[in-house]
C-alpha positions as CSV (number, residue, x, y, z in Angstrom):
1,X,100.2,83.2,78.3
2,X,100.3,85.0,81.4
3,X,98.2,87.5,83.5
4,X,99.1,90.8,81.8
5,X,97.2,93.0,84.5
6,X,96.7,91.5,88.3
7,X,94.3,93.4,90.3
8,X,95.0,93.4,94.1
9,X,92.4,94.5,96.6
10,X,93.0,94.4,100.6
11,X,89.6,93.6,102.3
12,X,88.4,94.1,105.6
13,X,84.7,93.1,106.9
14,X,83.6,93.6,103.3
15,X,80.6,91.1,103.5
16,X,78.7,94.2,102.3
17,X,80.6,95.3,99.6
18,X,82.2,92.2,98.0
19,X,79.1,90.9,95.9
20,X,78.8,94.4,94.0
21,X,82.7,94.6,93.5
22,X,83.1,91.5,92.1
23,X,80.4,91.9,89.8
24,X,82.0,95.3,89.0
25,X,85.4,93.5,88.3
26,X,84.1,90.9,85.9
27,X,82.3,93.5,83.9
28,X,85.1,95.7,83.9
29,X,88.2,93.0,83.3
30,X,86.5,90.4,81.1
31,X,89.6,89.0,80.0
32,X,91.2,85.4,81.0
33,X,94.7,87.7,81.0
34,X,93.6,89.9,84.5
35,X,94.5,88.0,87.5
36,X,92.7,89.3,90.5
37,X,94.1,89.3,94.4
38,X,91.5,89.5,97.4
39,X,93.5,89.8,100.7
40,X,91.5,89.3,103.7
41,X,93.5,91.1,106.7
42,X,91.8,88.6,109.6
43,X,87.9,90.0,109.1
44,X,85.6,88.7,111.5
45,X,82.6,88.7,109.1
46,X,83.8,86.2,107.0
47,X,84.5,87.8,103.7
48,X,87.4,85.3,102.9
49,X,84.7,82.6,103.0
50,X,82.0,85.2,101.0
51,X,85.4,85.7,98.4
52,X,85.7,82.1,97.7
53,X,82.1,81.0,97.7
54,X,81.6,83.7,95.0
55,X,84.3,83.4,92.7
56,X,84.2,79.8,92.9
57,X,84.7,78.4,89.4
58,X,86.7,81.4,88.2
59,X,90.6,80.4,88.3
60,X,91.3,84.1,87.7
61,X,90.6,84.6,91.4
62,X,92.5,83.7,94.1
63,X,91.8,85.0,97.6
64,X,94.4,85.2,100.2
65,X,93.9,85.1,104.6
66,X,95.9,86.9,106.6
67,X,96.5,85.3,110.3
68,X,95.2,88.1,111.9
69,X,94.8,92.1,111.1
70,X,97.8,93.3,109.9
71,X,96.7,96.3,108.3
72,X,96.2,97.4,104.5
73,X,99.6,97.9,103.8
74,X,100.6,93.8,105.2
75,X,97.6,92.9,102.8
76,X,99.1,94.6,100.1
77,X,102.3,93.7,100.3
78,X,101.2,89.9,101.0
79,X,98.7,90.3,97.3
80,X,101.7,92.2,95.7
81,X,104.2,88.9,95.8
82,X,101.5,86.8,94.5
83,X,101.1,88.8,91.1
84,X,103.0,87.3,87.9
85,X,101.8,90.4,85.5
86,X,103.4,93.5,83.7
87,X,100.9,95.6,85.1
88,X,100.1,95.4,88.9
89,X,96.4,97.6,89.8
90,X,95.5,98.2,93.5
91,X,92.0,99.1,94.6
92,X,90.0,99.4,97.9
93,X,86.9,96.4,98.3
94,X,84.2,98.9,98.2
95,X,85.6,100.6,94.7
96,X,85.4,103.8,96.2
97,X,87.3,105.3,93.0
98,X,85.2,104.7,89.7
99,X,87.0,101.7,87.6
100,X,86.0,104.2,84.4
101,X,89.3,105.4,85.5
102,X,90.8,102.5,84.6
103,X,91.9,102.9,80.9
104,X,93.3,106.1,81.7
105,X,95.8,104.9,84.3
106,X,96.8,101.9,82.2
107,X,97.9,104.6,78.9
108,X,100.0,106.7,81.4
109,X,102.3,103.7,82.2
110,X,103.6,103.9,79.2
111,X,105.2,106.9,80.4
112,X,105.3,106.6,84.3
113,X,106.2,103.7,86.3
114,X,103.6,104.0,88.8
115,X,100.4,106.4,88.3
116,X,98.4,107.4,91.5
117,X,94.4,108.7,92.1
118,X,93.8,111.9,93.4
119,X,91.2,113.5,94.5
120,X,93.1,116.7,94.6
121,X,94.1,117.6,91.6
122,X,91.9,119.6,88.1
123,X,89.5,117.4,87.3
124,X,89.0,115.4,90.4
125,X,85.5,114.4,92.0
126,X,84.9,113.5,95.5
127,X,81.5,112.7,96.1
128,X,79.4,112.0,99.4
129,X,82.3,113.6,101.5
130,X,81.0,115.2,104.8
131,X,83.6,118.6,106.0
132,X,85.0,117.2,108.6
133,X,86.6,114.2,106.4
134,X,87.8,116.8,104.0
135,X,89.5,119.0,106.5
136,X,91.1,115.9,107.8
137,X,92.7,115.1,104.1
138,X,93.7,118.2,103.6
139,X,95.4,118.5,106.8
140,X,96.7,114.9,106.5
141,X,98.3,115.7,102.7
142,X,100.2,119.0,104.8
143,X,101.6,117.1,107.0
144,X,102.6,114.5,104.3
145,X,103.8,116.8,102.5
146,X,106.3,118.3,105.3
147,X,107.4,115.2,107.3
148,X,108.0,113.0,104.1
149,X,109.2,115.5,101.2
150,X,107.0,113.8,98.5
151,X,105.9,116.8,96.5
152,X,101.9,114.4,95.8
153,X,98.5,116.1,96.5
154,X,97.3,112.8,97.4
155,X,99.3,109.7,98.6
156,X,96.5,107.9,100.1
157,X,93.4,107.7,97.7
158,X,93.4,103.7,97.3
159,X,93.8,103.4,93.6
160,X,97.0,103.0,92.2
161,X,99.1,101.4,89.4
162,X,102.5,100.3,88.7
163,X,104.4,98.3,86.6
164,X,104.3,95.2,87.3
165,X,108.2,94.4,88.6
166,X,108.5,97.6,89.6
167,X,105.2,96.8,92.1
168,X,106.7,93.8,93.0
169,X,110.5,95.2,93.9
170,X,108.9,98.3,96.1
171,X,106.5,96.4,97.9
172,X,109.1,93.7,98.9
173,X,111.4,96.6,100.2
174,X,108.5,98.0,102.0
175,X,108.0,98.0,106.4
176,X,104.9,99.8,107.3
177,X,101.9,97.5,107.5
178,X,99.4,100.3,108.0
179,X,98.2,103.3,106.4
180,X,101.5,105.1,106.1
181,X,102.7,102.5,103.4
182,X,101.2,104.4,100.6
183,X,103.7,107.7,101.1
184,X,106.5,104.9,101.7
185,X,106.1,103.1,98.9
186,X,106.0,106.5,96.6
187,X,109.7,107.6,98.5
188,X,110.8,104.0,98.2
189,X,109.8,104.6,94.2
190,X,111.6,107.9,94.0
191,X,114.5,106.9,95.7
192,X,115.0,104.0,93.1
193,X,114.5,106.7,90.1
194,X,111.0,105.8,88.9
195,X,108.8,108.6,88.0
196,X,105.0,109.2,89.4
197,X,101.8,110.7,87.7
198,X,98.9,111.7,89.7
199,X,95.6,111.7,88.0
200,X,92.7,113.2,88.9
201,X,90.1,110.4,89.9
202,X,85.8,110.3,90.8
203,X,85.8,109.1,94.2
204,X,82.7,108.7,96.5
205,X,82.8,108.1,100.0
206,X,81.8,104.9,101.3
207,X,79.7,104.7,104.1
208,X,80.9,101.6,105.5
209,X,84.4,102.4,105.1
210,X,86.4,100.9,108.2
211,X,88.8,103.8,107.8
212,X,88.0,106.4,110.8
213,X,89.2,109.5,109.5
214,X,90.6,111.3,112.8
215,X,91.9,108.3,114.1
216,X,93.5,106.5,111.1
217,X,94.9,110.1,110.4
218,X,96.8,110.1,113.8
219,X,97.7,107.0,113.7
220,X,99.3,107.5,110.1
221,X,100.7,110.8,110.9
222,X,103.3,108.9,114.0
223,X,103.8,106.5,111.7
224,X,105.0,108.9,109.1
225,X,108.2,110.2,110.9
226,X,110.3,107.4,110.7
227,X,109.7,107.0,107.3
228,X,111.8,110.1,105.9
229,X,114.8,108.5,107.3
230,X,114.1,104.5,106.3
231,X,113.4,105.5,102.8
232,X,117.1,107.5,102.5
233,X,118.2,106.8,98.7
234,X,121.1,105.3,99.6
235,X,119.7,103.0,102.2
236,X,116.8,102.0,99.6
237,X,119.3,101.5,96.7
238,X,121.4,98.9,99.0
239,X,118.4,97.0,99.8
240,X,117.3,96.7,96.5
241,X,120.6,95.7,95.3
242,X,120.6,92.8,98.1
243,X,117.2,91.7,97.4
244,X,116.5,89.0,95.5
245,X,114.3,90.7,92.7
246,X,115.5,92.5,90.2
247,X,115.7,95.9,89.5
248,X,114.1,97.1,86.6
249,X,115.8,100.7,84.7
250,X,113.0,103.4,84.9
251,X,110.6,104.0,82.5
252,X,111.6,107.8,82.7
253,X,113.4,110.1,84.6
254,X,112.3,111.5,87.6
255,X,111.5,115.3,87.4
256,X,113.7,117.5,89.5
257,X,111.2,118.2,92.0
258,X,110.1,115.0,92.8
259,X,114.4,114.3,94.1
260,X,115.2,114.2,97.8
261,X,117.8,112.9,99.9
């Protein structure tokens, strides 16, 4: 039998963090059916090699190398087209977001096709943060909000899930390599028809994160204007007819407010 969850996570000079996470993941997902993903997007600390040496042994682990920084949405999509399961589970190297999250996010996608992390929605828990990084997100989710339509408190907390072809159709249709893939990906979703949940999540800031929040925020909020326009439903719907995955029917329909043009 196949994997029935793959777990992707983009890595980055994660030297620091990988030993912990991967003793986090095998704890978590102690079954031969989870299939796990480590991209390395061209670190210069090595933590391809510190991957490999570590899960040597384990055939559930496979770790991928990027040429060269691409950014976290390249590593993605490059982890993405190696998954084989019907659930596809994203997650940033230093598990910023609590996997006692997990269970919940798996239920909902028996009613949503992809379910996101929040940290703010009810019920949320952000942890460690410092007032300039929250004024930062909350500014960056306005501006999300406005320039892209997407009517999500939170498009870029790094935990998400998704069915597994639906992961593997909206990640092949995907352009932007960088931080501004998450809110692509989610229009990409909507245009196709398939419904989002947001969940609130525990999330603790990392203080080796190699995200910099004003300048990561900038850079994302350029990136985020052409994105209204490449993710028009009818542009999306041609590609995905064209491509050569297929295209699964929605779990559920859309809610009326999550609909754009």
């Amino acid at each position: 039998m196949g994997a029935q969850i793959s777990v992707v996570i983009p890595m980055f000079n994660e030297t620091r963090a990988i030993p912990g996470t991967l003793q986090e993941l095998v704890r978590r997902f102690p079954d031969v059916d989870t299939e796990f993903f480590l991209v390395d997007d061209g670190s210069d600390d090595d933590s391809a090699g510190l991957a490999q040496h570590l899960t040597h042994g384990d055939h559930r682990f496979e770790v991928i190398r990027l040429p060269k920084n691409l950014g976290k949405g390249a590593a993605l999509r490059a982890g993405v087209a190696r998954t084989t399961s019907d659930v596809v589970l994203f997650m940033d190297a230093d598990l910023s977001t609590s996997l006692d999250e997990v269970d919940d996010f798996l239920e909902r996608l028996d009613h949503f096709d992809i379910v996101i992390g929040s940290r703010s929605v009810p019920g949320s828990v952000v942890k460690r943060s410092n007032a300039l990084r929250t004024l930062m997100g909350r500014t960056f989710n306005q501006l999300m909000r406005l320039s892209t339509g997407l009517n999500i408190h939170d498009s870029q907390c790094g935990f998400k899930a998704f069915r597994g072809d639906v992961a593997r159709l909206l990640f092949s249709l995907s352009e932007s390599n960088r931080f501004a893939f998450d809110p692509e990906i989610l229009r990409i979703g909507i245009a196709l028809g398939y419904s989002i949940d947001e969940l609130p999540v525990t999330w603790v800031a990392s203080d080796h994160s190699a995200v910099r929040p004003i300048r990561d925020s900038l850079r994302t909020a350029i990136d985020l204007v052409p994105i209204r326009f490449r993710t028009r439903q009818a542009r999306v719907r041609g590609l995905a007819s064209r491509s050569r995955l297929s295209v699964p029917t929605p779990i559920s329909n859309v809610n009326d407010r999550e609909r754009f043009d």
